[in-house]
N, C-alpha and C positions, 0 to 999 in steps of 0.2 A: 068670413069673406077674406081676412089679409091671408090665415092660414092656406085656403085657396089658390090665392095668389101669388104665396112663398113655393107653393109646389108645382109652381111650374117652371119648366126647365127653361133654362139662358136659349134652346134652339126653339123653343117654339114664342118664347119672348122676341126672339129675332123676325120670327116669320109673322106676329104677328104688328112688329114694327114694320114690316116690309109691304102688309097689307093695306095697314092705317097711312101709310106714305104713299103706295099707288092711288089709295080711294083719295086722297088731298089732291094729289097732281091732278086726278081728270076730274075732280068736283072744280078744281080753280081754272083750269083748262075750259069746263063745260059754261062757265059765270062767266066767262071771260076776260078774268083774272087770272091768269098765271101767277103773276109774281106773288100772290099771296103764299103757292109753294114754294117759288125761288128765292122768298124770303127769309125761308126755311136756313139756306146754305151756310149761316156760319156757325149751324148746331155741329153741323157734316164736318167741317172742316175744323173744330174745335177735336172735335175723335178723333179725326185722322192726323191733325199734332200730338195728340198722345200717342197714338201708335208710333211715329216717326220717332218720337222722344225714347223708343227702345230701340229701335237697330242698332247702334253702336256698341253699346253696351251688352244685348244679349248676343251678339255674333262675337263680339271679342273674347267673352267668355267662355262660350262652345267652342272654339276653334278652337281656344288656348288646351283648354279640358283635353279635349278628342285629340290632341296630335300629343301634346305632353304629357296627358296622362297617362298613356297606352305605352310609352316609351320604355318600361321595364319589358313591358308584357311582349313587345316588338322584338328584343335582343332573346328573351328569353325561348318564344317562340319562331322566330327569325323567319326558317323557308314559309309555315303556316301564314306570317303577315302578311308576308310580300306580296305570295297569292292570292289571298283573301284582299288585298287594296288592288292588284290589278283586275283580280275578278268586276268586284264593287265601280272600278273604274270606266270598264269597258261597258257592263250593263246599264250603268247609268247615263253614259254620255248615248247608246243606243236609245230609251228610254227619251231623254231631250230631240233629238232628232226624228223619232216617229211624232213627240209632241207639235214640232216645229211643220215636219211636212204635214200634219192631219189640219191646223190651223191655217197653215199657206193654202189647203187643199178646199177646207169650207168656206173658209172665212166669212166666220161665225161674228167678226164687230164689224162687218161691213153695213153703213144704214144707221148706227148711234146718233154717231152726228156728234160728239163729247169733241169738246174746245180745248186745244191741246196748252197746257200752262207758258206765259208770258218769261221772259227770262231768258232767250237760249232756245233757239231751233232742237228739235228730237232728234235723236239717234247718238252718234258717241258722247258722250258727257263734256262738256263745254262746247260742242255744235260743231266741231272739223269733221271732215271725211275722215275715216280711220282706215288711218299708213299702221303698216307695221313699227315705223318709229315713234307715232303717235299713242298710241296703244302700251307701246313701252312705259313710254313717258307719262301717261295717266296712270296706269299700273301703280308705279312708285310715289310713295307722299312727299311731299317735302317736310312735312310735320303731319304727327298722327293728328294731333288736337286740330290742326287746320280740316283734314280728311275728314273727323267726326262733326267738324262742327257743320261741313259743308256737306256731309253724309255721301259722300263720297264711298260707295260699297266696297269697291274692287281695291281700294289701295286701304281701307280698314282690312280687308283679307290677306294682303301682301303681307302689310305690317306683322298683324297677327299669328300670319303662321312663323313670319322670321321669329316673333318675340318666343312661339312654342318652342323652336326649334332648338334656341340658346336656352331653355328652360329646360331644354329634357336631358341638355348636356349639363347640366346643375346637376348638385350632389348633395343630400341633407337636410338641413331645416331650413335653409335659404328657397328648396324649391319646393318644398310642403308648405311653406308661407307663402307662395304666390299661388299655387295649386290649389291651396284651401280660399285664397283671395278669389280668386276666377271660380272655382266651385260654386261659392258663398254667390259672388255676383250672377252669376246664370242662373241660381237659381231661385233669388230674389224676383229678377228679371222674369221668370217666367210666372212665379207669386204678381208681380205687377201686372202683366199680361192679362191676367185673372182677372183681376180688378178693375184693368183698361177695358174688357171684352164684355162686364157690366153695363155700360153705357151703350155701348152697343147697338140695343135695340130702336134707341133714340137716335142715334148718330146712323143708322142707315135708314129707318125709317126717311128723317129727313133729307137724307140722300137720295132716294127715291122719289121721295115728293118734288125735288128740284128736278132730276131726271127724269120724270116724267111730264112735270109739269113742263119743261122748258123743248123735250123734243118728243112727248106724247107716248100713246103703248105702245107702239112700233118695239120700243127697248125692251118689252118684256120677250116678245119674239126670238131675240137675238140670243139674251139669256137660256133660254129653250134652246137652243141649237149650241149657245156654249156647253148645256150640261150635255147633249147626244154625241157633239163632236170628244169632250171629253173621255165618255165612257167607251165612242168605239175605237178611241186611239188607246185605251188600256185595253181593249179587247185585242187588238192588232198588235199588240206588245207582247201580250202572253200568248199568243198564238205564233208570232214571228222569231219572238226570242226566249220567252222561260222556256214554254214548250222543247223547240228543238236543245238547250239546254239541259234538259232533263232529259232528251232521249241520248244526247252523247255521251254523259257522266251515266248513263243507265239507270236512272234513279227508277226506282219501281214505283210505277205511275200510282194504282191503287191504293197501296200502304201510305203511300204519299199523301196522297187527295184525305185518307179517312183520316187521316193524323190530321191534316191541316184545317179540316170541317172548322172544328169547334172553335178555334183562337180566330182563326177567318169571322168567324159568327161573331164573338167578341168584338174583334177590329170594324165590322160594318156595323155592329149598334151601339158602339164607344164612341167611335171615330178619334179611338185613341190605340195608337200600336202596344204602345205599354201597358195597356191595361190588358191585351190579350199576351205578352212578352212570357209571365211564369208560363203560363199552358203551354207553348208552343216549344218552350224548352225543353221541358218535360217530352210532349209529344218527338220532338226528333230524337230524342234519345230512345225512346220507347220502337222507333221503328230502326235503329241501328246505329246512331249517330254517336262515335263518344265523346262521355260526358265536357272532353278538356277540349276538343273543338266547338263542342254548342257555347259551351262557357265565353270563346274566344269569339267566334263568326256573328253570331246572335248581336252581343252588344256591339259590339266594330259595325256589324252590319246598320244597325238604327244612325248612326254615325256618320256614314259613309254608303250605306245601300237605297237610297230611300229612291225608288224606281217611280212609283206612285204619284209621290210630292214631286219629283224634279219632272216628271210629263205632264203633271198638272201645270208648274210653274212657266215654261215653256210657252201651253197654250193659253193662259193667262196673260201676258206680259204682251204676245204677239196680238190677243182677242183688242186687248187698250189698245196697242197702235193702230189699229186697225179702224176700232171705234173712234179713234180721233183726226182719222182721215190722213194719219202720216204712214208715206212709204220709206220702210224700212230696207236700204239693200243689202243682200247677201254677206257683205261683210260686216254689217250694225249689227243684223239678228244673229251670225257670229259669236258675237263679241256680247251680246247680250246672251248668250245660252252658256257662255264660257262665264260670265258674273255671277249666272244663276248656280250651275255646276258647285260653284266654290262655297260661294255664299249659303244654300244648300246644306252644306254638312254639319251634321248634329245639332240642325233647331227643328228639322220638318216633321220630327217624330211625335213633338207636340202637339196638341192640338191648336190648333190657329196661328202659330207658327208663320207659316208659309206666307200668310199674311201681311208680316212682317217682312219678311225676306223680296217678296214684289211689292209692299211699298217701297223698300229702298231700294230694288231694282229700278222702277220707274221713275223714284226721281233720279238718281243718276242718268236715266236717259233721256230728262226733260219731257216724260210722258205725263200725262193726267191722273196724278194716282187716286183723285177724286173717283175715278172708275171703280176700285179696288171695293168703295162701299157698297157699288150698283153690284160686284160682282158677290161679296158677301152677303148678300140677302137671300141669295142660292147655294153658298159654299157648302153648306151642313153636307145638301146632297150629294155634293163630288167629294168633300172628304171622307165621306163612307168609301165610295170606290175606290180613293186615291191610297187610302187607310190600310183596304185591304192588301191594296196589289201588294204596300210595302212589306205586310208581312208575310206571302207567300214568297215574294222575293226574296227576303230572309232565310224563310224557312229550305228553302230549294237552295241558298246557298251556303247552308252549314250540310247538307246532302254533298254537294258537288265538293269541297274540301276533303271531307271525308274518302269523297273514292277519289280524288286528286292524291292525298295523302296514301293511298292505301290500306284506310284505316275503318271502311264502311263494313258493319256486317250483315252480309246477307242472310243470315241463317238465324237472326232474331224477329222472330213472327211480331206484325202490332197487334197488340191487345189490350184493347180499348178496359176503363176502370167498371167499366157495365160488367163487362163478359171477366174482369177478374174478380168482382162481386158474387157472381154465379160460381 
């Protein structure tokens, strides 16, 4: 029986947490006890201080990594980078803005009814109307250890990229000593993650049971139309923007598609990009990509391309406010897709990730990030799609280099390792 029980996987231990917490809310609902579920709430919120207890630390350390580390590789291949980050930049802030209108369009957390945290009115981070001078001046920390301690996102990311920045102008052992520091911490931090996402199926479970018990199934509903609206704002993405993308750069759609099948397949039953990353490398090179751009685009891209994870994070962030009855105006949600943008680079590649990155989004914006657990009892599902888009977006953007560079060849057939066995 334990061996059993060892073999089942952390997503269906989630979903089965997620099930035993609906069936509590409406059996205490139906007795006429709620609070026997909403008594539930500080299993929920004991998780979701472990999670909070990594944003600082795993965002400092990816930022640091991904901008300083690349710093050789930047000078050495120069016009390549430049490219390749404005590319990354433009598709992805496209990417947040189809997330942003498809959310403003269903709105998919209207009817939660989720109580938005005590503390500070929602929307720009300390509760002002967001001036362009105000904005500024939240941006900038007056101490990092103040910004961490008050998780303050967007001025952990200021700091952090300045601290990359003097780091990459470093020379020697001085900057391999903090390299290998920051290395060393991102990726303990993501070992913690592991460990934190353990508990898990406890800590939503009872998140559920309080959310259901306290505003009934209506919430599962909502959820339902979060995962639809999600998957058809990724449909309307690679329809609105890879697509035509790939017809400008003329990437040959076929060769394309049959190179991208199988890491795709990886990426939707991992729900991890990395774990389909060897194949897909191999694959673009196999249909004409050279080898010294996939080497370069590929990793920069998980970095800095994550199309998938940032129109997920988008409709997340807006689905809370939504659910918590606060209206957000066009310059909050702004300013909240510009936190997400930044905050975003080189953790979303992870799995559960993203997690992290909109619990500290929301508390920055004085939202309920208590939601984040209602939303993870269904994540598995949308980070398959989220998963994938990232790495077709990848893969399509070491293509578009290539013939940016002038360096794609057309006249290398793909052949698949089947048909070079035969």
């Amino acid at each position: 029986m334990w061996n059993f029980l060892r073999r089942i996987s952390l997503t269906w231990w989630i979903f089965i947490g997620m099930v035993l917490g609906v069936a509590l809310g409406v059996i205490a609902r139906e007795v006429g006890h709620p609070e026997y579920a909403t008594a539930l709430r500080p299993i929920s919120t004991t998780f979701l201080r472990m999670i909070k207890s990594i944003i600082v630390p795993i965002i400092f350390g990816t930022l640091v990594v991904g901008i300083a580390g690349h710093g050789d590789d930047m000078k050495r291949v120069g016009r390549l980078a430049l490219k390749s980050l404005i590319y990354f930049e433009i598709v992805t802030t496209l990417a947040l803005f189809i997330g942003l209108f498809a959310v403003n369009f269903v709105k998919p957390g209207i009817g939660v009814s989720l109580k938005p945290p005590t503390g500070g009115p929602a929307g720009l981070p300390g509760g002002e109307q967001p001036t362009f001078a105000s904005v500024l001046e939240h941006i900038v920390p007056q101490s990092f250890f103040e910004a961490a301690f008050q998780n303050q996102i967007l001025q952990i990311v200021f700091w952090s990229v300045l601290f990359a920045i003097g780091l990459s102008q470093v020379r020697g052992r001085p900057k391999e000593a903090m390299l290998g520091f920051c290395e060393g911490l991102a990726e303990v931090m993501f070992r913690f993650t592991a460990i934190v996402m353990k508990f898990a199926p406890i800590g939503i479970g009872a998140a559920i049971a309080y959310t259901v018990g306290h505003a009934g199934l209506d919430v599962l509903k909502n959820l339902a139309l979060l995962i639809i609206t999600l998957y058809g704002a990724l449909v309307v993405f690679g329809l609105l923007v890879l697509y035509p993308v790939a017809r400008i750069a003329r990437v040959p759609l076929v060769p394309f598609v049959r190179a991208i099948k199988e890491p795709a397949l990886i990426a939707f039953s991992t729900t991890s990009s990395e774990a389909a990353l060897p194949k897909a490398m191999e694959q673009m090179e196999a249909i004409g990509v050279p080898r010294r751009i996939v080497a370069f685009v590929m990793p920069t891209g998980y970095s800095f391309n994550l199309d998938g994870s940032t129109l997920y994070l988008a409709v997340a962030s807006i689905f809370v406010a939504q659910a918590a009855g606060v209206h957000l105006s066009l310059g909050q949600q702004l300013l909240m897709m510009l936190t997400l943008m930044l905050t975003s680079k080189g953790v979303a590649a992870v799995p559960r990730a993203s997690l992290v990155i909109l619990t500290g989004t929301l508390a920055s914006f004085h939202l309920p990030v208590e939601a984040v657990l209602v939303i993870l009892g269904v994540d598995e599902i949308m980070d398959m799609a989220r998963t994938t888009v990232n790495l077709i977006g990848n893969c399509l953007a070491t293509v578009v280099m290539a013939r940016w560079e002038g360096e794609y060849d057309d006249s290398r057939p793909f052949v698949t390792k089947a048909a070079d066995a035969a």
